[in-house]
PyMOL Python script that loads the backbone (N, CA, C, O; Angstrom):
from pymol import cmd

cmd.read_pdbstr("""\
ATOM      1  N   UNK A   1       6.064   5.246  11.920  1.00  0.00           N
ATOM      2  CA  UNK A   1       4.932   4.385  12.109  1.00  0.00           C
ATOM      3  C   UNK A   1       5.059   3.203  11.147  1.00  0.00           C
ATOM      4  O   UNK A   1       5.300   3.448   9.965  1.00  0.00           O
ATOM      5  N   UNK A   2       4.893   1.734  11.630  1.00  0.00           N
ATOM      6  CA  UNK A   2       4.896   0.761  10.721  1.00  0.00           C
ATOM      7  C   UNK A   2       3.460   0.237  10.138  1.00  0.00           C
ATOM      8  O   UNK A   2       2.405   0.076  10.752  1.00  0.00           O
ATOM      9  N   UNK A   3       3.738   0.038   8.850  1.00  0.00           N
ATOM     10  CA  UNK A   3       2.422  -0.431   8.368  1.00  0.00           C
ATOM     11  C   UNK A   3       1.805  -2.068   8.788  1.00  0.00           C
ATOM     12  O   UNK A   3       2.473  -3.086   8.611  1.00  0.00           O
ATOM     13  N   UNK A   4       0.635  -2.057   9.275  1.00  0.00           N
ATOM     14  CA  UNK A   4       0.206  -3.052  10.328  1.00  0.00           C
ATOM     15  C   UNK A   4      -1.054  -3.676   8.804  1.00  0.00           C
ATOM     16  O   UNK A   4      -1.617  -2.935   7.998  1.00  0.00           O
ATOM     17  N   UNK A   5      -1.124  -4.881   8.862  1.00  0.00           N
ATOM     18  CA  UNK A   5      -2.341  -5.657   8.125  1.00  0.00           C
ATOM     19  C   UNK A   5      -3.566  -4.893   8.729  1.00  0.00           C
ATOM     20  O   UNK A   5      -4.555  -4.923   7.998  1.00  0.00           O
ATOM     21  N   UNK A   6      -3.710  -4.213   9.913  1.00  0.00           N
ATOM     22  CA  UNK A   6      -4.661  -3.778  10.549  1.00  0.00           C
ATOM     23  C   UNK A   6      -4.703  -2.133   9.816  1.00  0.00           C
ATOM     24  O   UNK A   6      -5.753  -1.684   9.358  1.00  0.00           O
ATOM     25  N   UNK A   7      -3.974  -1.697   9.806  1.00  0.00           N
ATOM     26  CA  UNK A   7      -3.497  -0.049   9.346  1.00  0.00           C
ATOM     27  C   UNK A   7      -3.727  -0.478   7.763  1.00  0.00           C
ATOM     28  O   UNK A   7      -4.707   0.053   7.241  1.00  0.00           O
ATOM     29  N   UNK A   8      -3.120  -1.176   7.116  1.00  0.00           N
ATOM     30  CA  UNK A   8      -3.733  -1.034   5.633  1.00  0.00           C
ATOM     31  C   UNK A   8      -5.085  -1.293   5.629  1.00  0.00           C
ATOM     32  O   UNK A   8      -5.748  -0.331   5.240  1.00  0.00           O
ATOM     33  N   UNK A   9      -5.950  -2.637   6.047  1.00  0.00           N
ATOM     34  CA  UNK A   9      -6.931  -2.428   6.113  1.00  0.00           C
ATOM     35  C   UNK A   9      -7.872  -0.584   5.906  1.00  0.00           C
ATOM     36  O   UNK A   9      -8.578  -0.203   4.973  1.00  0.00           O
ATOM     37  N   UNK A  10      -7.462   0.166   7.200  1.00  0.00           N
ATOM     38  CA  UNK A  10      -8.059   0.908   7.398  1.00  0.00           C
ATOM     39  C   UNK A  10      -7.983   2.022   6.418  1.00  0.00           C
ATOM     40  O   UNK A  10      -8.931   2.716   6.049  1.00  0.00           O
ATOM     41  N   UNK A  11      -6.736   2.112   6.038  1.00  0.00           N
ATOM     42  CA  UNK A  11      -5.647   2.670   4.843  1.00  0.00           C
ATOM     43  C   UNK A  11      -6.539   2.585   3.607  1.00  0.00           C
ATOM     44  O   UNK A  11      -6.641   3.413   2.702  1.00  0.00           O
ATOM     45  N   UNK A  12      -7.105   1.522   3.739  1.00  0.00           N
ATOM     46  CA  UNK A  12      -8.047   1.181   2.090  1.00  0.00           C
ATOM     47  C   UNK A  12      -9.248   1.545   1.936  1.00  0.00           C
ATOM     48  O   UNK A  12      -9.762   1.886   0.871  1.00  0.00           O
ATOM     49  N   UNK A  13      -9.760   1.491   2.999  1.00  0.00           N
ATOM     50  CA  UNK A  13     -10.890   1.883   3.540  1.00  0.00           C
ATOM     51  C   UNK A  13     -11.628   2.911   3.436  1.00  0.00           C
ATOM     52  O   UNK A  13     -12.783   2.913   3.011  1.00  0.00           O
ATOM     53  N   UNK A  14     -10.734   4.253   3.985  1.00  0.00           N
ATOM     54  CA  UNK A  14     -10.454   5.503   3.820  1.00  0.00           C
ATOM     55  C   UNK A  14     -10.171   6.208   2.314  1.00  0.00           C
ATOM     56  O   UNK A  14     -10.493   7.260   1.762  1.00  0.00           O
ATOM     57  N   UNK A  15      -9.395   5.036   1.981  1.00  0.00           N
ATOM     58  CA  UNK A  15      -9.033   6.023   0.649  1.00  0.00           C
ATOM     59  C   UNK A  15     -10.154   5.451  -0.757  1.00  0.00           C
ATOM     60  O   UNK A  15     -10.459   5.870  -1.873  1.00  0.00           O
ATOM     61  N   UNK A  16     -10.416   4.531  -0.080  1.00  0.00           N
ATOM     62  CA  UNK A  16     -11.684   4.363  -1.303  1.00  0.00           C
ATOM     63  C   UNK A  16     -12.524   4.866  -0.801  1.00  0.00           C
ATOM     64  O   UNK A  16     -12.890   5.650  -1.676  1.00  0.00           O
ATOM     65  N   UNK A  17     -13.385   5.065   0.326  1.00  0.00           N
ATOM     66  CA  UNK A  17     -14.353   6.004   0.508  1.00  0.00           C
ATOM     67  C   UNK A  17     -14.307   7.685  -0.149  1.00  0.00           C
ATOM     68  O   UNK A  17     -15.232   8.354  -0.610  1.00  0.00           O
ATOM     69  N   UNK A  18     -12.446   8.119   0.071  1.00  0.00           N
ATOM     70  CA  UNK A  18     -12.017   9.618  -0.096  1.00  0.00           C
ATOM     71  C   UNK A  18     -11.946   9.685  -1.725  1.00  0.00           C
ATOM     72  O   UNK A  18     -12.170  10.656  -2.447  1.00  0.00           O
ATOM     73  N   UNK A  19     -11.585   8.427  -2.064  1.00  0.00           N
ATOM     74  CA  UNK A  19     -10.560   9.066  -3.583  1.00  0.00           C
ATOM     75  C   UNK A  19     -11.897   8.013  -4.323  1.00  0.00           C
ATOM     76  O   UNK A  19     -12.215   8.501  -5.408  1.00  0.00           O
ATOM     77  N   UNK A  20     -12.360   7.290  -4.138  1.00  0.00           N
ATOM     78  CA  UNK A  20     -13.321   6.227  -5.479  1.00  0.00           C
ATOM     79  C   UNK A  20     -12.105   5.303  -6.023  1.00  0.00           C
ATOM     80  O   UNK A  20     -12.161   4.791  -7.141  1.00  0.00           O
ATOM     81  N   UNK A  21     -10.768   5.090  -4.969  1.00  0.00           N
ATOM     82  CA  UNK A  21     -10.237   3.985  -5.872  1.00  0.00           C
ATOM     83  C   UNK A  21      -8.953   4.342  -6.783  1.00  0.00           C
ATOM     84  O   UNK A  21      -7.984   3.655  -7.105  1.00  0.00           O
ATOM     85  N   UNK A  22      -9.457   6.221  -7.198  1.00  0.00           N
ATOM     86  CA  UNK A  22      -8.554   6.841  -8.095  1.00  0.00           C
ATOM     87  C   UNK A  22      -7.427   7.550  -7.046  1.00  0.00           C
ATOM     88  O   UNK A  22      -7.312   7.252  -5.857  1.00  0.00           O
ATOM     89  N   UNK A  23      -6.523   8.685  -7.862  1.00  0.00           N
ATOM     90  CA  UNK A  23      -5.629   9.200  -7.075  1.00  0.00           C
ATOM     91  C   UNK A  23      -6.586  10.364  -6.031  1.00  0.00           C
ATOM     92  O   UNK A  23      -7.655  10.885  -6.349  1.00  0.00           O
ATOM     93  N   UNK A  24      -5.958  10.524  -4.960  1.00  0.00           N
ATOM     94  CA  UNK A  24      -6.342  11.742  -4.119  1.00  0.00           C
ATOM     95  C   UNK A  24      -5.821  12.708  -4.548  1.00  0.00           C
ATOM     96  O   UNK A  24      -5.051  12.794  -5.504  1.00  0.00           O
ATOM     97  N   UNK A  25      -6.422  13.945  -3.490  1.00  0.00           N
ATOM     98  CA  UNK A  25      -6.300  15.370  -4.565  1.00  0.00           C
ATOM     99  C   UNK A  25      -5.093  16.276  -4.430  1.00  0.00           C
ATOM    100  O   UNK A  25      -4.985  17.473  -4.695  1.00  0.00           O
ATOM    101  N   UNK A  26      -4.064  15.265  -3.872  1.00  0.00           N
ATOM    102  CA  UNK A  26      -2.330  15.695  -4.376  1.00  0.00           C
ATOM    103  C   UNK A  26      -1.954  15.083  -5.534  1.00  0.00           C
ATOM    104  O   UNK A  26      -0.789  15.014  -5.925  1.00  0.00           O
ATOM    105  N   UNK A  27      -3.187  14.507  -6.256  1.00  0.00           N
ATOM    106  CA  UNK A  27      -2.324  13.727  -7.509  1.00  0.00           C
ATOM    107  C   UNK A  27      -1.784  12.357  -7.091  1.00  0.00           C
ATOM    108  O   UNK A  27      -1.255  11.747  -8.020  1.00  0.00           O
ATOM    109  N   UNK A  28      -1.798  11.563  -5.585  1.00  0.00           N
ATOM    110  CA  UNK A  28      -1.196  10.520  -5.596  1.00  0.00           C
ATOM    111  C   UNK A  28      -1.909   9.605  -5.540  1.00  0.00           C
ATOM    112  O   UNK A  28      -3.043   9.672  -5.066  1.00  0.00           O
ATOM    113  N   UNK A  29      -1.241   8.278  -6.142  1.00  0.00           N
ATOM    114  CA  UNK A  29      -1.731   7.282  -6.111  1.00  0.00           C
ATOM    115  C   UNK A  29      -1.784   6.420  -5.054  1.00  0.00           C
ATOM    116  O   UNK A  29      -0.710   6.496  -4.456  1.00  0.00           O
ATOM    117  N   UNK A  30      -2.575   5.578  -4.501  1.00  0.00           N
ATOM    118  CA  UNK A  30      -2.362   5.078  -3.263  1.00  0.00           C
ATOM    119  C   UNK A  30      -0.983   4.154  -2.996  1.00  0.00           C
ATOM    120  O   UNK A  30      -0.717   4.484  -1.841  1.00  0.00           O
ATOM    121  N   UNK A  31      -0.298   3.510  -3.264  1.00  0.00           N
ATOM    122  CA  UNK A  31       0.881   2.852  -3.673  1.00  0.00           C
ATOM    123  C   UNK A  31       1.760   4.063  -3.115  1.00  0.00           C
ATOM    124  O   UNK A  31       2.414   3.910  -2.084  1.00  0.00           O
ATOM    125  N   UNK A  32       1.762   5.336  -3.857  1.00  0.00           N
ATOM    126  CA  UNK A  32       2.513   6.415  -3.579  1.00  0.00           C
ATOM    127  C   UNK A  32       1.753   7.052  -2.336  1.00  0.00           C
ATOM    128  O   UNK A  32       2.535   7.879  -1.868  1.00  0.00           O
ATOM    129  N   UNK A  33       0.880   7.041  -1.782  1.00  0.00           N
ATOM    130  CA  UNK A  33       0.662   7.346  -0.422  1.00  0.00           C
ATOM    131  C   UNK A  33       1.059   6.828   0.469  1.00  0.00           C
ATOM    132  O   UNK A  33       1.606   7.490   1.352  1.00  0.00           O
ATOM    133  N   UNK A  34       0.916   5.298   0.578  1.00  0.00           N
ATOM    134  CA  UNK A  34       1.319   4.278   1.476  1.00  0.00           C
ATOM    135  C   UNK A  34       3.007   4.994   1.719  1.00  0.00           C
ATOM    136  O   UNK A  34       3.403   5.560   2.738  1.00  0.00           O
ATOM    137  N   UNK A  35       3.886   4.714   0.271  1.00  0.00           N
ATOM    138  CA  UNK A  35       5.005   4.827   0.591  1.00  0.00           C
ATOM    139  C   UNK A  35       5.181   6.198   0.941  1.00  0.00           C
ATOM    140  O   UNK A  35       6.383   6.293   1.188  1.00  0.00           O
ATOM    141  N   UNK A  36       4.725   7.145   1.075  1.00  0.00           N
ATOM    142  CA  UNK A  36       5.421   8.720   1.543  1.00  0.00           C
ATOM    143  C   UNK A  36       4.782   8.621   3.405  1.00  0.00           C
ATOM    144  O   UNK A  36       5.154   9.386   4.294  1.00  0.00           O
ATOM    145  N   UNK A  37       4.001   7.730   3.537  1.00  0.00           N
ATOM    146  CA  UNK A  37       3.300   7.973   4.623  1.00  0.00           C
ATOM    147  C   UNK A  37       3.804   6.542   5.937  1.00  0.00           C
ATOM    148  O   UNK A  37       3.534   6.459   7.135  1.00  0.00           O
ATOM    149  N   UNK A  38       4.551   5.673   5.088  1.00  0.00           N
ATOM    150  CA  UNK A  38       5.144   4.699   5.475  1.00  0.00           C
ATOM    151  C   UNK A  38       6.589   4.492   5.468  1.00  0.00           C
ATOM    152  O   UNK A  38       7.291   3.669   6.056  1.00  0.00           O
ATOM    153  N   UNK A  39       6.816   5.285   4.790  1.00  0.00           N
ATOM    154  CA  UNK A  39       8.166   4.909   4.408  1.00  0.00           C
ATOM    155  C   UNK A  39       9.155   3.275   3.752  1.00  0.00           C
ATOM    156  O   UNK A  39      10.203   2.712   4.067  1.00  0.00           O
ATOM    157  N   UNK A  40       8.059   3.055   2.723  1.00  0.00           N
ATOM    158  CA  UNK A  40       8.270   1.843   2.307  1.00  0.00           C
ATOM    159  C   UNK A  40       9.071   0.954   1.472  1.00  0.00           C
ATOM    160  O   UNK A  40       9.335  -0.245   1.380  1.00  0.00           O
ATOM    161  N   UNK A  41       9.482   2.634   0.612  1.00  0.00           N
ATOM    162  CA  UNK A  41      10.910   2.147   0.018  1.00  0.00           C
ATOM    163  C   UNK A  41      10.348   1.984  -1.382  1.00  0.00           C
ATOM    164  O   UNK A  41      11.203   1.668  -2.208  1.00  0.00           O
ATOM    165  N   UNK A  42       9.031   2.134  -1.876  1.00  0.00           N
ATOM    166  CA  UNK A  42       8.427   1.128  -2.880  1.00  0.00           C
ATOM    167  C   UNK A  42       9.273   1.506  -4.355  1.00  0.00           C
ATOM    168  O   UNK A  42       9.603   0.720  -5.242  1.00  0.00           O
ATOM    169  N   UNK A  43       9.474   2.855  -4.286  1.00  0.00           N
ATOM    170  CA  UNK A  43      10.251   3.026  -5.577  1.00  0.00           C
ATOM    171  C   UNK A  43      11.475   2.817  -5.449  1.00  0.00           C
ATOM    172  O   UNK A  43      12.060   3.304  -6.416  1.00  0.00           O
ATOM    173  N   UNK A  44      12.214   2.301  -4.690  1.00  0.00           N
ATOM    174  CA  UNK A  44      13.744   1.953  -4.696  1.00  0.00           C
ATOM    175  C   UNK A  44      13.663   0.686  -5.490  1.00  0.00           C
ATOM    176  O   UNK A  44      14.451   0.794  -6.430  1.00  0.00           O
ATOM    177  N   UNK A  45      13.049  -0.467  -5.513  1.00  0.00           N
ATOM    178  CA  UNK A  45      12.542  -1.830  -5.780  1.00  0.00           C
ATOM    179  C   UNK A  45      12.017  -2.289  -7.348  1.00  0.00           C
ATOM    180  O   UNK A  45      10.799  -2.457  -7.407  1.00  0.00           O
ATOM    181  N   UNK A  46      12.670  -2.486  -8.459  1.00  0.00           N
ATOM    182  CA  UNK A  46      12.444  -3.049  -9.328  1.00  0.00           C
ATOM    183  C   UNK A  46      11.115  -4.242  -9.128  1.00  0.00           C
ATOM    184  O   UNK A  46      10.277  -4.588  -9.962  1.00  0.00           O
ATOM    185  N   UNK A  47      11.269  -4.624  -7.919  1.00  0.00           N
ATOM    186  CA  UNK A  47       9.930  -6.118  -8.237  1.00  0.00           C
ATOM    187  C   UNK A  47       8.618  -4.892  -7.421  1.00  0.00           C
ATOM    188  O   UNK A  47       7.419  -5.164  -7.493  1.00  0.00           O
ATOM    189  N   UNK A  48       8.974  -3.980  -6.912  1.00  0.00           N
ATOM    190  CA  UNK A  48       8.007  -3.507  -6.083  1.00  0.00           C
ATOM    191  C   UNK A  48       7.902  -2.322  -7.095  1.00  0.00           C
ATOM    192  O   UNK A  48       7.292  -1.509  -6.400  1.00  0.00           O
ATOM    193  N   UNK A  49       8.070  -1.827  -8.065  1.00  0.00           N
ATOM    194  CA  UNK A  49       8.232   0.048  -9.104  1.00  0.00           C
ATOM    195  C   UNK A  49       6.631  -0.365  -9.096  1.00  0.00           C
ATOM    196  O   UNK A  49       5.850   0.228  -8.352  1.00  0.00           O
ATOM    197  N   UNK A  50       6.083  -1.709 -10.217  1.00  0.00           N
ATOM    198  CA  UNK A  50       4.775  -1.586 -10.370  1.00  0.00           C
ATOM    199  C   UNK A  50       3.653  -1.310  -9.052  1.00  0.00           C
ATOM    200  O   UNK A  50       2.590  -0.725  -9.260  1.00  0.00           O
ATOM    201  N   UNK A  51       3.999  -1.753  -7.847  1.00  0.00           N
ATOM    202  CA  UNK A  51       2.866  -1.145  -6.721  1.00  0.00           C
ATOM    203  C   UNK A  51       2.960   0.312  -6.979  1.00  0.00           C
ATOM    204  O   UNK A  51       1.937   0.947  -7.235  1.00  0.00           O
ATOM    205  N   UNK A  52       4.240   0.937  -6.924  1.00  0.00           N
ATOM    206  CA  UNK A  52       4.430   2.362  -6.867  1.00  0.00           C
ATOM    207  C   UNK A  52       3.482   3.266  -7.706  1.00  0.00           C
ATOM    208  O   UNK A  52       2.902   4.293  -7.353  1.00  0.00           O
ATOM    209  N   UNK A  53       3.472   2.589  -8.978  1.00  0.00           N
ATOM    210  CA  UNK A  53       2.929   3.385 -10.083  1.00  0.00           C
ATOM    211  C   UNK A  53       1.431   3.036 -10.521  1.00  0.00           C
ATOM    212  O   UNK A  53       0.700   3.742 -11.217  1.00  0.00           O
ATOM    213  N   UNK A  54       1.183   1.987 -10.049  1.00  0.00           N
ATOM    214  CA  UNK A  54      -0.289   1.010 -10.130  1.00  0.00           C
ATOM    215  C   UNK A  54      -1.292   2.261  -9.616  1.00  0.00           C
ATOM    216  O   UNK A  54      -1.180   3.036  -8.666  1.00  0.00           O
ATOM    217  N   UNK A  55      -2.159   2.143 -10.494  1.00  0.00           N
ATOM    218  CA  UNK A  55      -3.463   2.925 -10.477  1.00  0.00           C
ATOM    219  C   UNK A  55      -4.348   2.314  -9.547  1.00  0.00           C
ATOM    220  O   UNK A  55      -4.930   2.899  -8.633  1.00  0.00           O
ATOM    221  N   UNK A  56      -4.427   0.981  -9.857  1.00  0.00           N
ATOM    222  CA  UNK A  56      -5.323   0.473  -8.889  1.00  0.00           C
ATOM    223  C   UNK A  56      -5.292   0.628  -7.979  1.00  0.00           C
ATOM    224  O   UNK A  56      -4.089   0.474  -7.772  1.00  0.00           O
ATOM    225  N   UNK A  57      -5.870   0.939  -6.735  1.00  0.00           N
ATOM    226  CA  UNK A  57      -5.459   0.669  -5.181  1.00  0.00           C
ATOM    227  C   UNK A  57      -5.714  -0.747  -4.656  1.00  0.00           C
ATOM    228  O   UNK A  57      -5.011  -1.311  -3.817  1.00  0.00           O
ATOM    229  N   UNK A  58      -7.075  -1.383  -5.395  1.00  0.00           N
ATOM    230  CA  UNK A  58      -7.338  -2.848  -4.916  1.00  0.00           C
ATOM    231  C   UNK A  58      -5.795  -3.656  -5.394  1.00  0.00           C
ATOM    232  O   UNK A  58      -5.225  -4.415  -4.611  1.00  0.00           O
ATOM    233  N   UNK A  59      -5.274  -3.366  -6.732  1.00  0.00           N
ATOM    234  CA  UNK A  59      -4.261  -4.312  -6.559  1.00  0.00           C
ATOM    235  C   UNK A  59      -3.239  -3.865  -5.954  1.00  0.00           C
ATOM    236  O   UNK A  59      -2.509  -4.811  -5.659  1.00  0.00           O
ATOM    237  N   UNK A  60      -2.747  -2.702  -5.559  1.00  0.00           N
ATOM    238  CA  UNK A  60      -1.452  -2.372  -4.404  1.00  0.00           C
ATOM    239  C   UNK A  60      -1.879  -2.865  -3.057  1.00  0.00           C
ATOM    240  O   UNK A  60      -1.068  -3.392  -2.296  1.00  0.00           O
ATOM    241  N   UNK A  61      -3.297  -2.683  -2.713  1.00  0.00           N
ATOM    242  CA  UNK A  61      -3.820  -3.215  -1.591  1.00  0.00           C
ATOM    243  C   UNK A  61      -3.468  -4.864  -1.309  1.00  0.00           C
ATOM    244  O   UNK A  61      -2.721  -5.284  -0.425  1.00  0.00           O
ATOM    245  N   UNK A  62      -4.067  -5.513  -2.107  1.00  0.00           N
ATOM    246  CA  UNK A  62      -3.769  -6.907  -2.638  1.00  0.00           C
ATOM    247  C   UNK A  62      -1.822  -7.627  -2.175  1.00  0.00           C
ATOM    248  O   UNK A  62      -1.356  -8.546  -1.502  1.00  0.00           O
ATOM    249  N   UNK A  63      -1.299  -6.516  -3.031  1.00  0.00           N
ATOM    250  CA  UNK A  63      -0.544  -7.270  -2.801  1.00  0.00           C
ATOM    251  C   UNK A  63       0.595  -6.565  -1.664  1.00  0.00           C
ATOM    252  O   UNK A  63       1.732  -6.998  -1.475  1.00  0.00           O
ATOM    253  N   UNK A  64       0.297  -5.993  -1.332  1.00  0.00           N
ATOM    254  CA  UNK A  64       1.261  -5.118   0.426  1.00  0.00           C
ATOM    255  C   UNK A  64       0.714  -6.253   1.145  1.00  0.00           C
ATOM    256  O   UNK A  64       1.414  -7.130   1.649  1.00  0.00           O
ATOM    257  N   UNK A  65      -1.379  -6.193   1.205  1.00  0.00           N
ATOM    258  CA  UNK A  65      -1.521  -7.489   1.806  1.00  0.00           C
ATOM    259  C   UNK A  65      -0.754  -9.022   2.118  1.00  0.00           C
ATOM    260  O   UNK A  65      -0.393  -9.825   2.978  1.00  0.00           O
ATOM    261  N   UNK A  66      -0.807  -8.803   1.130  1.00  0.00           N
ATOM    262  CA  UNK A  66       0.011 -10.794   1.044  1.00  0.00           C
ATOM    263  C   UNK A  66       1.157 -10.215   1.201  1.00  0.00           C
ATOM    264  O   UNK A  66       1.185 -10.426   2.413  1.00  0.00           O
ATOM    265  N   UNK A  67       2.356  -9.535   0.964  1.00  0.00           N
ATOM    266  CA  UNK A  67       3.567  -8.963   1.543  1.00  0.00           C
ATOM    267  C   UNK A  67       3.395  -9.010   3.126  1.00  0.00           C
ATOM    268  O   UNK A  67       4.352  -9.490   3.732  1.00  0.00           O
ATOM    269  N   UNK A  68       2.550  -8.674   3.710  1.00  0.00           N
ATOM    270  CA  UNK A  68       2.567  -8.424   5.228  1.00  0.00           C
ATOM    271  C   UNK A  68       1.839  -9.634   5.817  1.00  0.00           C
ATOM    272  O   UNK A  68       1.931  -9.961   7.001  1.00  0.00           O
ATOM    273  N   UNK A  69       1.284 -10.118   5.120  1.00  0.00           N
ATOM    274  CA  UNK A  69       0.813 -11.734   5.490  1.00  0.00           C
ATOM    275  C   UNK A  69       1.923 -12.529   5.796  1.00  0.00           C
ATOM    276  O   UNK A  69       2.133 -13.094   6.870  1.00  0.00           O
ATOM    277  N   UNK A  70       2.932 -12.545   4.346  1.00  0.00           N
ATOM    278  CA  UNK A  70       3.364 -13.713   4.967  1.00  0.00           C
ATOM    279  C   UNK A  70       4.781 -13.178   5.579  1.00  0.00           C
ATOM    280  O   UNK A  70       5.606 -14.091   5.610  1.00  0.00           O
ATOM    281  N   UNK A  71       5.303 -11.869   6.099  1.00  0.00           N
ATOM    282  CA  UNK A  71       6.030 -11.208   6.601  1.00  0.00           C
ATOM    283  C   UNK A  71       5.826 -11.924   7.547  1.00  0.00           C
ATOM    284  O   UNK A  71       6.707 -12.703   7.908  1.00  0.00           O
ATOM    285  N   UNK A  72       4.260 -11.833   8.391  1.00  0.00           N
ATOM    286  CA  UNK A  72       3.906 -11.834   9.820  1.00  0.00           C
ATOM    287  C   UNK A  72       4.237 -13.224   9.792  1.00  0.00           C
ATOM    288  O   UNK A  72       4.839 -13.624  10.789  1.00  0.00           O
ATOM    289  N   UNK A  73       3.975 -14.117   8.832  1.00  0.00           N
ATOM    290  CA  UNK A  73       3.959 -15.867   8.976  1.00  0.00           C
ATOM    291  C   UNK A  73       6.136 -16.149   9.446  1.00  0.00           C
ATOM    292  O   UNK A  73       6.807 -16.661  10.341  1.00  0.00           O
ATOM    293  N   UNK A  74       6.345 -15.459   8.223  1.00  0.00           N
ATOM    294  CA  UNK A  74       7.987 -15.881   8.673  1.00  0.00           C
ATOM    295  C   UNK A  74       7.989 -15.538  10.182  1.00  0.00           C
ATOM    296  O   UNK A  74       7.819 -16.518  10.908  1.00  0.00           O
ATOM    297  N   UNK A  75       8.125 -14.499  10.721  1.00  0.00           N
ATOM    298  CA  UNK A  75       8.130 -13.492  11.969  1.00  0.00           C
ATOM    299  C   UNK A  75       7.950 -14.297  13.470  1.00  0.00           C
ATOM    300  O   UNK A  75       8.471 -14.181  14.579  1.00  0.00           O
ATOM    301  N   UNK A  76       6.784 -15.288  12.787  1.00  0.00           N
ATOM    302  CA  UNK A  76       6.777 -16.463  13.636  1.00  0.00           C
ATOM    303  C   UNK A  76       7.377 -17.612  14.206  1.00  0.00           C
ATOM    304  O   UNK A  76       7.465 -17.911  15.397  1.00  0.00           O
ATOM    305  N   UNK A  77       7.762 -18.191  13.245  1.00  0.00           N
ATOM    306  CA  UNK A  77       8.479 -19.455  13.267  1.00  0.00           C
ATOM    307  C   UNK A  77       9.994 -19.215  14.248  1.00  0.00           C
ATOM    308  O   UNK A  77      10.777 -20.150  14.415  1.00  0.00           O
TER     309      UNK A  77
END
""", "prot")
cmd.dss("prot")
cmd.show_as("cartoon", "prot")
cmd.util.cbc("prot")
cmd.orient("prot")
C-alpha cells in the first residue's frame, strides 16, 4: 500500500485521537509506524533517521507532508 497525502492525513488523525500524539501501545512512535506499515525506508536514510526517531508525530507528520507534496508537484510536470 502507498502512502497517499490523503492516507497520512487520516494516519494522523487516528493516531492522535489513539495515542495523544505519544507512542502507541507497541511502544512505537508514529514515524516508526508509518514506516513498518508503509514501507518507507525511513531508517535506511541519514537525512530521514530524525523522522524515524522523532517523538513528535505533528513534526513527522509535517514533514512526510511536504515530502509527498512536492513528490506529487514533480510527478506532474
Amino acid at each position: 500500500m502507498q502512502l497517499t497525502p490523503e492516507r497520512l492525513n487520516l494516519e494522523y488523525l487516528q493516531w492522535t485521537l489513539e495515542n495523544l500524539g505519544n507512542r502507541n501501545k507497541d511502544d512505537l512512535r508514529f514515524g516508526q509506524y508509518l514506516d513498518w506499515k508503509y514501507d518507507l525506508k525511513l531508517h535506511l536514510s541519514d537525512r530521514s533517521a530524525d523522522i524515524f526517531y522523532q517523538e513528535r508525530a505533528d513534526v513527522v507528520y509535517d514533514e512526510i507532508h511536504r515530502v509527498l507534496a512536492q513528490n506529487n508537484v514533480q510527478n506532474t510536470l
